[in-house]
C-alpha positions in Angstrom: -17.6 -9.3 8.5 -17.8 -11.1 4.9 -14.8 -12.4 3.6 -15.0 -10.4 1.1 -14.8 -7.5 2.7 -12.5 -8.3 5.1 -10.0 -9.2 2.0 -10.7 -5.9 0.2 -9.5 -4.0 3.8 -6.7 -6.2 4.4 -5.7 -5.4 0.5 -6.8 -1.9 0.2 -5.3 -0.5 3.7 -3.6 -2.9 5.5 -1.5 -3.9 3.6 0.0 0.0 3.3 -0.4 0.6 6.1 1.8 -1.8 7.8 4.2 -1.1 4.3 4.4 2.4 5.7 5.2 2.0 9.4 7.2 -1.4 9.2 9.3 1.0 7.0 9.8 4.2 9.3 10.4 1.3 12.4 13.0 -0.7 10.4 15.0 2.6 8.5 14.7 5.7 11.1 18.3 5.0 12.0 19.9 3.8 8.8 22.3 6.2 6.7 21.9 4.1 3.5 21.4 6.0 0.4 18.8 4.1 -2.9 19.3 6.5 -6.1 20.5 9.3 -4.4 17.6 9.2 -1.8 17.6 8.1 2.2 16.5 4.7 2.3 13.4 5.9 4.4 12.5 8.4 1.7 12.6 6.2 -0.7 10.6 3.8 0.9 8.0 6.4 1.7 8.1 7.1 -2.6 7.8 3.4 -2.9 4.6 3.0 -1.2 2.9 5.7 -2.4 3.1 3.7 -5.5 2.7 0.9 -4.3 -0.7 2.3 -1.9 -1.9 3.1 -5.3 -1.3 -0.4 -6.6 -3.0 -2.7 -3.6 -6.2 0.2 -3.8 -6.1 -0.7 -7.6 -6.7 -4.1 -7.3 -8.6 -4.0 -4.5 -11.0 -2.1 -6.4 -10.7 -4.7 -9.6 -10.9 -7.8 -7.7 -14.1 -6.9 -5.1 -15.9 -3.7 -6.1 -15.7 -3.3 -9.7 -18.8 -5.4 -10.5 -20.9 -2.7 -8.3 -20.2 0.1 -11.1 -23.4 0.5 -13.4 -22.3 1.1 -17.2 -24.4 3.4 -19.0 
C-alpha cells in the first residue's frame, strides 16, 4: 500500500472511527452532562462533525488533484 493511500485511510476513517468507539468505551458509564446533553451523546454530535472534517481534508490533501475541471 502507497503511503499515500494509506494516509488518506488513516485520515478519512480511521481516525473516526477510533473517535467513535474510544468514545462509547470511555463514556458508557458516565452521568456527566455537556450543554444539556449526556456526555456520550455529545460526543457522538461531535464526531459527526468532526467525520465530516478528517473526510474533508482527506479529500483536499490526496484526491482533489484527480477531479477534471471542465
Amino acid at each position: 500500500m502507497k503511503l499515500k493511500t494509506a494516509l488518506n485511510v488513516l485520515i478519512g476513517l480511521i481516525i473516526p472511527f477510533v473517535g467513535v468507539i474510544g468514545g462509547i468505551v470511555i463514556f458508557r458509564n458516565s452521568e456527566q452532562f455537556v450543554l444539556g446533553f449526556p456526555i456520550l451523546y455529545f460526543w457522538m454530535f461531535l464526531w459527526f462533525v468532526l467525520t465530516t472534517v478528517c473526510i474533508s481534508l482527506s479529500w483536499h490533501f490526496f484526491d482533489r488533484h484527480e477531479i477534471e475541471v471542465d
